[in-house]
C-alpha positions as CSV (number, residue, x, y, z in Angstrom):
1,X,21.5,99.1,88.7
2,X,20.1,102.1,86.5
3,X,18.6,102.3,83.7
4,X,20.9,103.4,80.3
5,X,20.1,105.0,77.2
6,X,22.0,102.4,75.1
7,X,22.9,105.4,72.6
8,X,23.5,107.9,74.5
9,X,26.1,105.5,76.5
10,X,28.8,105.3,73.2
11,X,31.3,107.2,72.9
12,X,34.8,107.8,74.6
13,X,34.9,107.0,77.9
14,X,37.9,107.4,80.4
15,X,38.8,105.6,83.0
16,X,39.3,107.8,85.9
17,X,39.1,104.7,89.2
18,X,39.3,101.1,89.3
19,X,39.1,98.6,91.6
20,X,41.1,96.2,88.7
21,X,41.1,93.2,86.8
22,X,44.3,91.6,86.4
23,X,45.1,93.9,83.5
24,X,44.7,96.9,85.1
25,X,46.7,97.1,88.2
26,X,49.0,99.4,86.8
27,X,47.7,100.7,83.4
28,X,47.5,104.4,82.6
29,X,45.8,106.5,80.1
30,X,43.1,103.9,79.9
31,X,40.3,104.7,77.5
32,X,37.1,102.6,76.5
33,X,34.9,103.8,73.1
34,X,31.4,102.4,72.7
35,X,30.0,102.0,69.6
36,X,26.7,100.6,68.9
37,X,27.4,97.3,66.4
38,X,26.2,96.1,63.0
39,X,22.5,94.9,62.6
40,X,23.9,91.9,61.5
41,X,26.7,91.3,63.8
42,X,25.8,88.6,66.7
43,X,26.7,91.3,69.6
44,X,24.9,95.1,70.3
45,X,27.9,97.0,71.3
46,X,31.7,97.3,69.7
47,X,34.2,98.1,72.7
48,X,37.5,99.1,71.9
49,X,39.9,99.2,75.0
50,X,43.4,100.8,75.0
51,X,45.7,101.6,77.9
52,X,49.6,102.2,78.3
53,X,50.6,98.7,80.2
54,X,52.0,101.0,83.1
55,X,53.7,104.4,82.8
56,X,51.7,106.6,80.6
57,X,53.1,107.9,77.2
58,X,56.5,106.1,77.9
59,X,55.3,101.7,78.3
60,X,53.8,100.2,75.5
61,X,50.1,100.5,74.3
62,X,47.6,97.5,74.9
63,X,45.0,97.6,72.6
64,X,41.9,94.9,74.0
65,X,38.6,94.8,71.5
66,X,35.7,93.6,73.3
67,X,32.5,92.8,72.6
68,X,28.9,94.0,74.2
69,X,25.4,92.6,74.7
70,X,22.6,94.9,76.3
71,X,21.2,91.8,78.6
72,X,17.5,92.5,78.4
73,X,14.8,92.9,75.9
74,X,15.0,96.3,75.8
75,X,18.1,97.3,73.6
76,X,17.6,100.6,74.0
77,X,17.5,101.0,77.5
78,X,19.2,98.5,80.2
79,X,21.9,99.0,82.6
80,X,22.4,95.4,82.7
81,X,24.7,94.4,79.9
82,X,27.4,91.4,79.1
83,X,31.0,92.0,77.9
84,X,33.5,89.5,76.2
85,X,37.0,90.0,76.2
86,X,37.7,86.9,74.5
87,X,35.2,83.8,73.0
88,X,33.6,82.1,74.3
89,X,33.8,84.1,78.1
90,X,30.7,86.7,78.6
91,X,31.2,88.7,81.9
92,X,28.4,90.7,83.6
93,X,29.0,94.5,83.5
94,X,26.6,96.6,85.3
95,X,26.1,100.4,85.5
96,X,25.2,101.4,88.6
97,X,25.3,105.0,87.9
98,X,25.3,107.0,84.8
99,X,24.8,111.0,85.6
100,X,21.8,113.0,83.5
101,X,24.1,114.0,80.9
102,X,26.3,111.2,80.2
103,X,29.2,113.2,81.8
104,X,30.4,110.6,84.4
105,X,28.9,106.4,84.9
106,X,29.7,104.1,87.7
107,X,30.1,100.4,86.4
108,X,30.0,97.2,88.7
109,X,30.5,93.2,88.8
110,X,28.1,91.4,90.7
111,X,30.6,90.0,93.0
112,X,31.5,93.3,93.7
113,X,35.8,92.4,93.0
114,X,35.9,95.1,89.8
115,X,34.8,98.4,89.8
116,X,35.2,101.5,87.5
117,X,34.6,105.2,87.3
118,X,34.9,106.5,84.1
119,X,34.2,109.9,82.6
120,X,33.7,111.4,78.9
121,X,37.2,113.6,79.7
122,X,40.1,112.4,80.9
123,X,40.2,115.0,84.5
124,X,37.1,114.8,86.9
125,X,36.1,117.6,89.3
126,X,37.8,115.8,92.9
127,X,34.2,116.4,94.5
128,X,32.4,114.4,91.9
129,X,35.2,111.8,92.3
130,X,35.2,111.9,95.6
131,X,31.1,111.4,95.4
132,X,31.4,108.1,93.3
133,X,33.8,106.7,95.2
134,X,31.6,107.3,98.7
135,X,28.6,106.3,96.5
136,X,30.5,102.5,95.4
137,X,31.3,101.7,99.0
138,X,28.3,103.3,100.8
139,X,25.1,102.6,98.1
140,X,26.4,99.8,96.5
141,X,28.3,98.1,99.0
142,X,32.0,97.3,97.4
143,X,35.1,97.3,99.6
144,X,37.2,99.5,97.8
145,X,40.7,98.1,99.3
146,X,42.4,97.9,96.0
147,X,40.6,100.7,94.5
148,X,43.1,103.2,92.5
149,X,42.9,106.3,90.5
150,X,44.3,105.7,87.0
151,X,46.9,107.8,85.8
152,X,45.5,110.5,83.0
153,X,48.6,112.1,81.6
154,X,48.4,113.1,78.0
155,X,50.7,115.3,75.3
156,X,49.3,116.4,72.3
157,X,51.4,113.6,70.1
158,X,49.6,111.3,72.4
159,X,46.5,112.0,72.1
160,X,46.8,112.7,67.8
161,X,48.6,109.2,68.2
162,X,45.4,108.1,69.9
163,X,43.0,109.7,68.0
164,X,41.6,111.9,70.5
165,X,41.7,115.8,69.1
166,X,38.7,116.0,69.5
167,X,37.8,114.4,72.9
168,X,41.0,116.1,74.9
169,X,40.9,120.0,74.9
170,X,44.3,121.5,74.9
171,X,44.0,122.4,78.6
172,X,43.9,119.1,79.8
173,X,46.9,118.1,78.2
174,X,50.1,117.7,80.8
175,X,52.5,119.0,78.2
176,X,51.4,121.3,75.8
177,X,54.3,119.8,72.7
């Protein structure tokens, strides 16, 4: 597990490979956004979750809001945090890697079943991809049968429906509409 500037971890994040949960064995367009709660909420981090259930663009839109703790005493800086999808269940979520810049982050389960690679863009370079994925099975020691790459396709309706035009850059976009 590394060590993670808390603040420097929010933002948009998508997901680029999973070994899934239940929900995402054939989600696409799958994008997580951090944001650092409230003072006075009971959790440290906001996590808003949304994916297209299976095709992208075309199947419905899931939207899952989750909640963060940083699991140590240092807020600030921990790589060891707990996520709830749902009350009263709190779910270790470990980042095993996150680059210098906050580009790319590698994020494990102690049991090693769920995996994900997600990046601040929705297309990674296929040697840094290709990198990670060597990295999860060699380093850290996950099987990877299961393992996926999630779908990235987006049209500039999409990602204005999504809120992204800002995040996407008009060359990444499949269809330029």
């Amino acid at each position: 597990m590394q060590s993670c500037d808390t603040a420097k971890f929010m933002g948009t994040w998508f997901v680029i490979g999973v070994k899934p949960t239940i929900l995402e064995k054939i989600n696409s367009n799958a994008v997580e956004v951090y944001s650092l709660a409230d003072e006075t909420d009971s959790h440290d981090i906001n996590i808003d979750f949304k994916t297209n259930k299976s095709d992208p663009i075309t199947s419905s839109l899931k939207s899952y809001p989750q909640k963060g703790w940083v699991d140590s005493d240092d807020k600030t800086n921990s790589g060891k945090w707990k996520v709830s999808p749902m009350w009263p269940i709190k779910l270790p979520f470990l980042i095993l890697e996150v680059d210098d810049n906050y580009e790319y982050t590698v994020i494990g389960y102690p049991s090693r079943a769920y995996a994900w690679i997600m990046a601040r863009k929705p297309v990674m370079d296929q040697d840094t991809y290709d990198m990670l994925v060597k990295r999860l099975e060699e380093k850290h020691q996950y099987d990877l049968n299961g393992f996926r790459k999630v779908v990235q396709e987006w049209t500039k309706e999409e990602r204005s429906k999504r809120g992204l035009d800002d995040i996407i850059p008009d060359d990444m976009l499949t269809t330029k509409k």
